[in-house]
C-alpha positions as CSV (number, residue, x, y, z in Angstrom):
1,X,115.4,84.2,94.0
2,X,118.1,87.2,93.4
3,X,120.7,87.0,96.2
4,X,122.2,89.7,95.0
5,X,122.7,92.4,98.4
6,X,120.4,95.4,98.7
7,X,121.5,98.9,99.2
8,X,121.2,99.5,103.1
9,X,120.8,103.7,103.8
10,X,120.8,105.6,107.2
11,X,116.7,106.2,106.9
12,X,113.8,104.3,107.1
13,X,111.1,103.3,103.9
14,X,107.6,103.2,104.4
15,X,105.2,101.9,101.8
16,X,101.6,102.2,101.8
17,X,100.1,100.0,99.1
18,X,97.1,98.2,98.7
19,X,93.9,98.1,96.9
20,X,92.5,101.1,95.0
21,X,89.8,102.9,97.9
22,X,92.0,101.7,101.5
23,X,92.4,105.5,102.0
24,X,96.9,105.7,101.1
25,X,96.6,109.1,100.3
26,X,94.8,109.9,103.8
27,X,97.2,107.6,105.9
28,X,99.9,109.0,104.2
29,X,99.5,112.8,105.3
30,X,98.0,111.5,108.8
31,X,101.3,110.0,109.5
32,X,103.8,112.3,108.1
33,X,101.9,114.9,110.1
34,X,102.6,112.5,113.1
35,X,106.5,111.8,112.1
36,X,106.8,115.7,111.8
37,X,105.8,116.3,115.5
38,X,108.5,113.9,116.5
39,X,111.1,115.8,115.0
40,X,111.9,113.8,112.2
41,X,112.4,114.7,108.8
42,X,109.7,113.2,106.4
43,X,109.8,112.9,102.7
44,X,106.5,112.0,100.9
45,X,105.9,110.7,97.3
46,X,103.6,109.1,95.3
47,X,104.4,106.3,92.7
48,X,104.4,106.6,89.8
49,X,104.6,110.1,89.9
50,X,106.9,112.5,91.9
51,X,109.2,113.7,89.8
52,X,108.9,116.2,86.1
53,X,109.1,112.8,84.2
54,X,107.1,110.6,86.4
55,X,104.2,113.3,86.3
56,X,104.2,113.2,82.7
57,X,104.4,109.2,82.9
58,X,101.2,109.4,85.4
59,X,99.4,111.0,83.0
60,X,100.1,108.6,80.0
61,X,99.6,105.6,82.4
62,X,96.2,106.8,83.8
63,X,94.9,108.8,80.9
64,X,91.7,108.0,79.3
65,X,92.6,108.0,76.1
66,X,92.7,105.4,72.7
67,X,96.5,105.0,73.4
68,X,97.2,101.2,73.9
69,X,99.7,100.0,76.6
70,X,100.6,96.5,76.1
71,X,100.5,94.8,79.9
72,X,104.5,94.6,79.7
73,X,104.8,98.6,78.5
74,X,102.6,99.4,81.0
75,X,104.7,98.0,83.3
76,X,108.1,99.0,82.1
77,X,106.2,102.4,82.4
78,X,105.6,102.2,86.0
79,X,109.6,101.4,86.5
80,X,110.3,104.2,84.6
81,X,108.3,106.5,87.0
82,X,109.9,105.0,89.6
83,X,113.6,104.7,87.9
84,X,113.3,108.6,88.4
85,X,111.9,108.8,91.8
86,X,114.4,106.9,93.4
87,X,117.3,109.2,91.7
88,X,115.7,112.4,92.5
89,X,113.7,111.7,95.3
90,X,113.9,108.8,97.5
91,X,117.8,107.8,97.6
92,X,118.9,111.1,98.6
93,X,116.5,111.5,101.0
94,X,117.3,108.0,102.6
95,X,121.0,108.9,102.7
96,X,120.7,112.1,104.7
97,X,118.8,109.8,106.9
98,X,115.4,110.8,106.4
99,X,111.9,109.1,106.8
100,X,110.8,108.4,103.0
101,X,106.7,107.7,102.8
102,X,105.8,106.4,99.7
103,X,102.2,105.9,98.6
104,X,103.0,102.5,96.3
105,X,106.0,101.1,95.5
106,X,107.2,98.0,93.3
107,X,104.6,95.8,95.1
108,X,102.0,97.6,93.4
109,X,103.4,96.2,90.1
110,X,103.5,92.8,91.5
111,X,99.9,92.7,92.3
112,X,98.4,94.9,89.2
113,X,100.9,93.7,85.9
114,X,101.6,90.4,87.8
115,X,99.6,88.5,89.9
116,X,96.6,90.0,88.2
117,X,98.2,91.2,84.4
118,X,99.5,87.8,83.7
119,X,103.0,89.1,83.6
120,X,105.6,86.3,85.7
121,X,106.2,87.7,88.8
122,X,110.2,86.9,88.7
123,X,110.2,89.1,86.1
124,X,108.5,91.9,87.5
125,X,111.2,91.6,90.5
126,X,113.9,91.2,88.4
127,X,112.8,94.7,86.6
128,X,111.9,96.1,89.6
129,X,115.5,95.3,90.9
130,X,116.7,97.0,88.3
131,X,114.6,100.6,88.0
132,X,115.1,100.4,91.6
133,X,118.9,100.2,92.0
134,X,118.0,97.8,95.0
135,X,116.3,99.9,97.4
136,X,113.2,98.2,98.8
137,X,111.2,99.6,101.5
138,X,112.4,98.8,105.4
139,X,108.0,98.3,105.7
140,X,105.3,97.9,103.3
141,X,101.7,98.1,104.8
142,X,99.2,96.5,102.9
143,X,95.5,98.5,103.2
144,X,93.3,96.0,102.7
145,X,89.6,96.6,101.8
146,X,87.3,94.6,100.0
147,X,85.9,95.4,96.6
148,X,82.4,96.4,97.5
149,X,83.9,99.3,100.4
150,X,86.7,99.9,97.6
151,X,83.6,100.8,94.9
152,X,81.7,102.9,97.6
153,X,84.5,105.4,98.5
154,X,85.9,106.0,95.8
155,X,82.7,106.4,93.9
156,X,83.3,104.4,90.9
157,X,86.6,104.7,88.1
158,X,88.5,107.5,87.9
159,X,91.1,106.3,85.5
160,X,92.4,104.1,83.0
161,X,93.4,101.4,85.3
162,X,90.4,101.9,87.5
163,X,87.8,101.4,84.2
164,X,89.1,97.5,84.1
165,X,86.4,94.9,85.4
166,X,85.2,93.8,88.7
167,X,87.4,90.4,88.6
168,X,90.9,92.1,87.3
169,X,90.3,94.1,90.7
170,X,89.5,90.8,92.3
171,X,92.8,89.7,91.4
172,X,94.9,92.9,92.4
173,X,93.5,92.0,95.7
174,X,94.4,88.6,96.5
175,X,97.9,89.6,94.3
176,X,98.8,91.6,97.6
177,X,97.1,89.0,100.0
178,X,99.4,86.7,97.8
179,X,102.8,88.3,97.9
180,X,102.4,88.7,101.8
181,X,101.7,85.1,102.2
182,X,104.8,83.9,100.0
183,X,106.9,86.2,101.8
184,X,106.3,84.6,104.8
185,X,106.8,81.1,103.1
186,X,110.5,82.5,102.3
187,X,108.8,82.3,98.2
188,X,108.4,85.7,97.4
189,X,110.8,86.7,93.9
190,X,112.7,90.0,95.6
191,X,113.5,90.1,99.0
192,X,110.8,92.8,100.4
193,X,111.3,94.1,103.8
194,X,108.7,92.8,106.1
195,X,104.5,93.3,105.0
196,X,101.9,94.0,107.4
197,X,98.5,93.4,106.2
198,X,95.5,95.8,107.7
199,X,91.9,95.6,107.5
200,X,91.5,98.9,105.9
201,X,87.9,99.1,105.9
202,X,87.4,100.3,109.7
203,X,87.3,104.3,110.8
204,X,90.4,106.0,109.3
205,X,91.5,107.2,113.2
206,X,91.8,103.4,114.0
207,X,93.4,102.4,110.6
208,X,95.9,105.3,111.6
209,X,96.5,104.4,115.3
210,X,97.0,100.6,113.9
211,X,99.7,102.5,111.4
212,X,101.6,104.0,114.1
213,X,101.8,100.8,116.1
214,X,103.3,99.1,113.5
215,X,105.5,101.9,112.5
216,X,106.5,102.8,116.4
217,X,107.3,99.0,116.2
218,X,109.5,99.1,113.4
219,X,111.9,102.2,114.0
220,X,112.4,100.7,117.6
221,X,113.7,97.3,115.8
222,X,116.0,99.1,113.2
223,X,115.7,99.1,109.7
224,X,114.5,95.8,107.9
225,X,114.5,93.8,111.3
């Protein structure tokens, strides 16, 4: 595992990651809406996206089209994206001492061009480390669904990524279940802050509530407690 130290900023990181259909992108404007009426200032992003170039690199990632990303371009892709939204986005937002919610981060690479791409998962850290500049969220939140409430909201594939089969899914899934249980066992291949898993397939006001618990939680610890 890289020792090397992390960047430690006045603000606090959120991730929401997870499977494809655990509801991110409604969690993620339900609690910056929540953040807001506290007071505090809240920076949202998507990843990869986010930025000028990381648009344009969401497009080529999830596009439809004959181009053919090697599982390793892909990836390199995705840290590209990300590269960018760190320097535009989420570093200067953390150093004013904001509240930075991302929906995805580097774990999402872990579980998609890793555990289930075949790509090591050292590797992807290592990358990952890299693109990053050594910011890692202070909480990730894993939504957790299973594949059968996954296919039914979001109504079959929408994209590139989403076109590949039932088991490459299969194995995104237990990538995440994965990298929170070798982070516990102290084996995990970049040194995440902590990762709450949550059944994501219950009402979204109760997956929220659960959100804010474990938020509420975290800020009252400090940062990467």
């Amino acid at each position: 595992m890289d020792t090397r130290p992390e960047i430690r900023l006045p603000g606090f990181f959120l991730s929401l990651d997870g499977p494809d259909g655990g509801g991110k992108t409604t969690q993620v404007a339900q609690l910056s809406a929540w953040l807001g009426s506290l007071g505090r200032e809240v920076v949202t992003c998507r990843d990869p996206g986010g930025t000028p170039l990381g648009n344009q690199l969401r497009s080529i990632l999830l596009d439809r089209s004959k181009v053919e990303i090697s599982p390793r371009a892909e990836m390199l892709l995705y840290m590209a994206s990300r590269a960018q939204l760190v320097a535009e986005t989420i570093r200067p937002a953390l150093e004013r001492g904001a509240f930075v919610l991302s929906d995805r981060y580097l774990l999402a690479n872990i579980a998609y061009q890793g555990y289930a791409g075949g790509i090591p998962i050292a590797e992807v850290a290592e990358v990952g480390r890299a693109a990053t500049g050594g910011i890692f969220p202070d909480l990730t939140i894993i939504l957790d669904v299973p594949p059968d409430v996954a296919r039914d909201r979001t109504g079959g594939a929408r994209d590139r990524i989403e076109d590949r089969p039932a088991s490459y899914h299969a194995r995104v899934r237990e990538g995440f279940l994965n990298a929170d249980r070798d982070r516990k066992a102290g084996l995990f291949s970049y040194d995440s802050g902590p990762i709450v898993v949550m059944d994501a397939s219950a009402d979204p006001a109760s997956v929220s509530a659960q959100i804010r618990s474990e938020v509420e939680r975290a800020l009252a610890n400090g940062p990467r407690s």
